[in-house]
N, C-alpha and C positions, 0 to 999 in steps of 0.2 A: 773561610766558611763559618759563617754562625749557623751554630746548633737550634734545633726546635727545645721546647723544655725537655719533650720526651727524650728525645736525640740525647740529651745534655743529661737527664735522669739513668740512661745507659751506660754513658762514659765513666758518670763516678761509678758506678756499681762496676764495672772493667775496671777501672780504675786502682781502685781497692781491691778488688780480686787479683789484681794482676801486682800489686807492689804487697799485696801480705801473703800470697799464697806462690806466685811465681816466683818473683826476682828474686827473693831469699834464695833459692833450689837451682838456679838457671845453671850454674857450673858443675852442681854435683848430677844432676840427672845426666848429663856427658857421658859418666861413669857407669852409671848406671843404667844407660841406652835401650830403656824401655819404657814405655806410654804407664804415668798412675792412672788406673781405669777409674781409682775412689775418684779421681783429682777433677777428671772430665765429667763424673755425674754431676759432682758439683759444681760445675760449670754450666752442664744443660741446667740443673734445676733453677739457675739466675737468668738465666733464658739467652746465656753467651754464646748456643749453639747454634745457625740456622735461624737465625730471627727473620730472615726474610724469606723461608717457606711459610706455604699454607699454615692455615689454622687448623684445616682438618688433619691433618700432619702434624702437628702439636707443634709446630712455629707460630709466628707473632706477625704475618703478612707486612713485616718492617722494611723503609725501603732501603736499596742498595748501599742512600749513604749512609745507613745506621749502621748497615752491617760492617761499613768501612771502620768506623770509628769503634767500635767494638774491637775490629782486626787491630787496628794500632795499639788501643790499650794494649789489648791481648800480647800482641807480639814487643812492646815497651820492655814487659818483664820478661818473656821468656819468647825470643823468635823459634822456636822450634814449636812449641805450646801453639802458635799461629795457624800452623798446617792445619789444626782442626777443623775451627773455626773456615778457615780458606776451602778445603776439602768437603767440610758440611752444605757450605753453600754451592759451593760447585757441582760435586757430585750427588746429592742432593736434591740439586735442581734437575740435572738432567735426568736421574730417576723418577722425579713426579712429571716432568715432562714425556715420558719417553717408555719408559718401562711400560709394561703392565700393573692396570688398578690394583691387583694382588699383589705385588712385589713392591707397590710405591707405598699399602696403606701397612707391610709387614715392615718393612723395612725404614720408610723415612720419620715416624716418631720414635725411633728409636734410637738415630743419626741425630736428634736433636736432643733427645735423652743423654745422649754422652753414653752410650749403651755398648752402639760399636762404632767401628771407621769403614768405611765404601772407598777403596784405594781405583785410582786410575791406571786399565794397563791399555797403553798406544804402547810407548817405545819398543825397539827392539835392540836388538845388538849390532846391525848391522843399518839401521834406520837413522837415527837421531836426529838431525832437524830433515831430513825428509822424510818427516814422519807418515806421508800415506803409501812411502815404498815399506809394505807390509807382507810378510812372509807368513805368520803361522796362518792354518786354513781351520775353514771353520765346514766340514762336508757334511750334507744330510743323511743321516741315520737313524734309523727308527721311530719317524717320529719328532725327531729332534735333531741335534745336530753336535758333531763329535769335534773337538778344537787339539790343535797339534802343532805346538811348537817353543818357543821362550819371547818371553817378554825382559826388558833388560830394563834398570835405574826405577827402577817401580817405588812412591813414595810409601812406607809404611810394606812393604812387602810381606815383611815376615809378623805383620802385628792385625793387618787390617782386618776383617768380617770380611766381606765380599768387596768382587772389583765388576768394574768396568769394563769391560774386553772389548779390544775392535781386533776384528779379525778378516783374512780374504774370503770372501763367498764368490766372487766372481772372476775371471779369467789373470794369471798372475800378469804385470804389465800394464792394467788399466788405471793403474796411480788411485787418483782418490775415489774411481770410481770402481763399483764392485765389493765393497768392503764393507759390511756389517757388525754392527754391536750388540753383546751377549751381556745379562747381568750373571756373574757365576759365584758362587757361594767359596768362600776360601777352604771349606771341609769338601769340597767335591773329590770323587774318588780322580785317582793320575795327575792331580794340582801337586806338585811342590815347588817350594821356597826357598830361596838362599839369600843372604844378607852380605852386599859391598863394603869392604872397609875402606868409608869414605873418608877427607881431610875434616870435615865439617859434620852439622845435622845428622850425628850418630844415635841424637833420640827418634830422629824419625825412620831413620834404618832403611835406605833404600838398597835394594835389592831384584834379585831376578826369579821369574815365575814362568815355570815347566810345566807343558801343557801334554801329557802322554795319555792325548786317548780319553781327553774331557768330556762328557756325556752334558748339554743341555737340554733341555727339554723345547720346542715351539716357544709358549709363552717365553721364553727366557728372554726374545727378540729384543732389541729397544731402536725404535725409530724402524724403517724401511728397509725390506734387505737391498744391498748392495748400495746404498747410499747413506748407510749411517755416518759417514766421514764429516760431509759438509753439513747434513743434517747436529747432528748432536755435537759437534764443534762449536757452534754458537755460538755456547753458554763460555767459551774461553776468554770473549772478549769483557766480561766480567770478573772470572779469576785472574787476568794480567793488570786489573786496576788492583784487587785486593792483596793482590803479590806485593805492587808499589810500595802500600802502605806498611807493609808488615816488614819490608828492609826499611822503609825512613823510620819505622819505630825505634830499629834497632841501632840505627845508626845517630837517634833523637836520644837514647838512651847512652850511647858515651858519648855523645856530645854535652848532653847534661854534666855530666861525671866531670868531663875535661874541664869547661867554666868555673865547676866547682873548685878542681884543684888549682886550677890556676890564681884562685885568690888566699888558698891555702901555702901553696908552695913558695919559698924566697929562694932568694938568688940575688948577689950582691947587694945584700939587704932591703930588700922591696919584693913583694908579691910580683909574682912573673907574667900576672895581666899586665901588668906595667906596663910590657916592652910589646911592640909593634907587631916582631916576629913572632910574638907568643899568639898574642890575640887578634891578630889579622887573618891569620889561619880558619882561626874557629868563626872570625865574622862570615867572613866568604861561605863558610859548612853550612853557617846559622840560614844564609843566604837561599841557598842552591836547597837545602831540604824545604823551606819555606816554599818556593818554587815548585818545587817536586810534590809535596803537599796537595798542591792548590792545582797540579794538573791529576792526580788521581781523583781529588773530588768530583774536579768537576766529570772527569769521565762519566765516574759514578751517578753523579746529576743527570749528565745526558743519557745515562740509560736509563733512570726512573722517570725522565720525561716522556720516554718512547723513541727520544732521536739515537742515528746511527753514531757510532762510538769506538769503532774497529778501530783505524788511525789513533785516537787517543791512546784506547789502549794499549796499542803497541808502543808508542811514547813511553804510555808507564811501566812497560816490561822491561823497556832497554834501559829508561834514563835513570830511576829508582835505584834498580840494584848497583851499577855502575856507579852511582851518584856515593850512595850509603858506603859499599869496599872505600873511596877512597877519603871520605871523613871519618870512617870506623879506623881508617890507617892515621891518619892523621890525628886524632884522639891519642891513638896510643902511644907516639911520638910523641905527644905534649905530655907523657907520663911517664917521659924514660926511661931511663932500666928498668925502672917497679912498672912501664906500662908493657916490658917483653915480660913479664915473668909471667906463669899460669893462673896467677893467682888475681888476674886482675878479668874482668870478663870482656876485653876488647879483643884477647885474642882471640874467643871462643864467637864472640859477633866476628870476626872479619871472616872465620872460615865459613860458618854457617850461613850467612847472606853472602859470600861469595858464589857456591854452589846455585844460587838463584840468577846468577850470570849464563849459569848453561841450562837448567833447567827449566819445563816449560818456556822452550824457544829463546834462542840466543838473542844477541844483541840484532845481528848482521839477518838473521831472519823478521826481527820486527819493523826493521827499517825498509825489508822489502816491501811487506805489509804497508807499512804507510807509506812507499812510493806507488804500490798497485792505487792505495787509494787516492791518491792525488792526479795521477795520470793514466789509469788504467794497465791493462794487463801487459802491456809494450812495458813497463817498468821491469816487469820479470821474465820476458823474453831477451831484451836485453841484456840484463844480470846472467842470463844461463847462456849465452852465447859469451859474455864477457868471460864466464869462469871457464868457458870447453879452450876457449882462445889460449887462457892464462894455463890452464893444463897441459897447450900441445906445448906453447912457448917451450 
């Protein structure tokens, strides 16, 4: 992909924000497993948040693949620093699409401000990639409507502003249909928080969200009741390209590092690019993320063109993260003993881009996805008769 100038005029400003203000910090913020709110103003104010909402919304109406390249920089230095950026435009968009004029024009310059974070809650505890078998309810009361139950693995749980809520309005049993979305303020009275001790991604703090007796008001609604599932879903197939990019950042990022040592380090007196088995490794990485690359653009391309994109994207959810665990492994190998030790940041990439392996849909669910789209819905009828078979087995 060649850049436009503007496109190119974004990068180095990522660029440089992302190698003098992230990558320094990428290991210690681990530690310290909380969002710097200074860190993200100054990020909206370069305009790294949201560039591709409206204008009236104080985004930059940028398309898709600006926003991609942005996400790379971004997540180069710091992949957890990425969720923002990824999270801005996603949830974001589905607020200026979906929500109320109220709620989109309080709320989304604000998300692009670096001001707050709009966290997403689907999952549950008992859900996970079937994600529209959904339990907490959402019943009408007074006016509005009362929400009752947990939400589980929630990005930013304990940090975010407001979430996203899909919840059941309609009879339990009807899968995706029946289920509506709520925008709910994270200070709502009966809302509490608790944070997972994850292997990985401990600055973004996922966690679960207790819903005892949630009061929203009507307007709160977004999209149609009972069908917000497929409605406001959408926009996913745009966050699974931007996921792509923000594991080959990181996985682009010790890869860099390894090349580097490999002409630093000896071994039987020669630089150990030398030997075949050093540097055949990293060609093949060099390979496969080039690749990997070149299919999230273009996703991205095909949605600023207006063409369909779903199958792509699912590509870039499974092949990305998969891809990046096992060059980020391979990196660290070529750095032996000093590349297990803590103190080198491949280990800290392999856990954090790993957890993107199960998050926001597995591998095994994207590839249903793109067999639905190749052959229609018999792709997933088969698959669910395949697994009931392989369970009585």
């Amino acid at each position: 992909m060649i850049p436009t100038d503007e496109q190119a005029a974004f990068r180095d400003v990522a660029r440089r924000f992302a190698k003098e203000r992230l990558a320094p910090g990428y290991l210690t913020r681990e530690t310290e497993a909380v969002l710097d709110r200074t860190l993200l103003r100054e990020m909206g104010s370069l305009g790294l948040i949201g560039p591709d909402l409206p204008e009236r919304y104080g985004g930059l109406d940028a398309s898709a693949v600006t926003s991609g390249i942005i996400m790379e920089e971004i997540s180069h230095g710091d992949f957890n620093i990425g969720y923002v950026p990824l999270l801005a435009s996603l949830m974001g968009g589905i607020v200026v699409r979906h929500a109320s004029p109220a709620i989109a024009a309080e709320w989304v310059p604000r998300v692009v401000a670096g001001e707050v974070l709009i966290g997403l809650g689907l999952t549950e505890p008992r859900g996970g990639s079937d994600a529209a078998n959904l339990v907490l309810r959402a019943e009408r009361s007074g006016g509005g409507f009362t929400l009752t139950g947990e939400k589980n693995s929630i990005s930013f749980a304990d940090q975010a502003d407001a979430f996203v809520v899909f919840a059941r309005t309609g009879r339990p049993g009807d899968g995706a249909r029946g289920i509506s979305a709520f925008f709910v303020p994270a200070d709502s009275p009966g809302l509490s928080r608790t944070r997972l001790n994850c292997i990985g991604s401990k600055l973004v703090g996922r966690g679960s969200l207790f819903f005892d007796c949630v009061f929203v008001p009507e307007s709160a609604m977004m999209g149609r009741e009972d069908a917000a599932f497929v409605q406001v879903m959408q926009g996913f197939d745009y966050s699974r390209a931007l996921i792509g990019l923000q594991c080959i950042a990181a996985a682009q990022a010790s890869l860099d590092e390894a090349w580097q040592y490999t002409q630093e380090r000896k071994a039987f007196g020669a630089p150990i690019a030398q030997y075949q088995g050093v540097s055949f490794p990293l060609a093949e990485a060099d390979t496969v993320l080039t690749a990997a690359r070149q299919l999230c653009y273009h996703t991205l391309a095909l949605r600023d063109a207006g063409m369909q994109h779903t199958a792509e994207a699912a590509m870039c959810k499974w092949f990305a993260p998969k891809s990046a665990v096992d060059i980020i492994h391979q990196c660290l190998l070529t750095h032996g003993h000093y590349g297990w030790t803590l103190d080198t940041p491949h280990q800290q990439r392999l856990r954090d881009v790993m957890g993107l392996e199960i998050g926001d849909g597995t591998a095994q669910i994207m590839k249903l996805i793109i067999a639905r789209e190749r052959v229609g819905r018999v792709a997933v009828q088969y698959s669910s008769r395949s697994a009931s078979a392989e369970t009585s087995a």
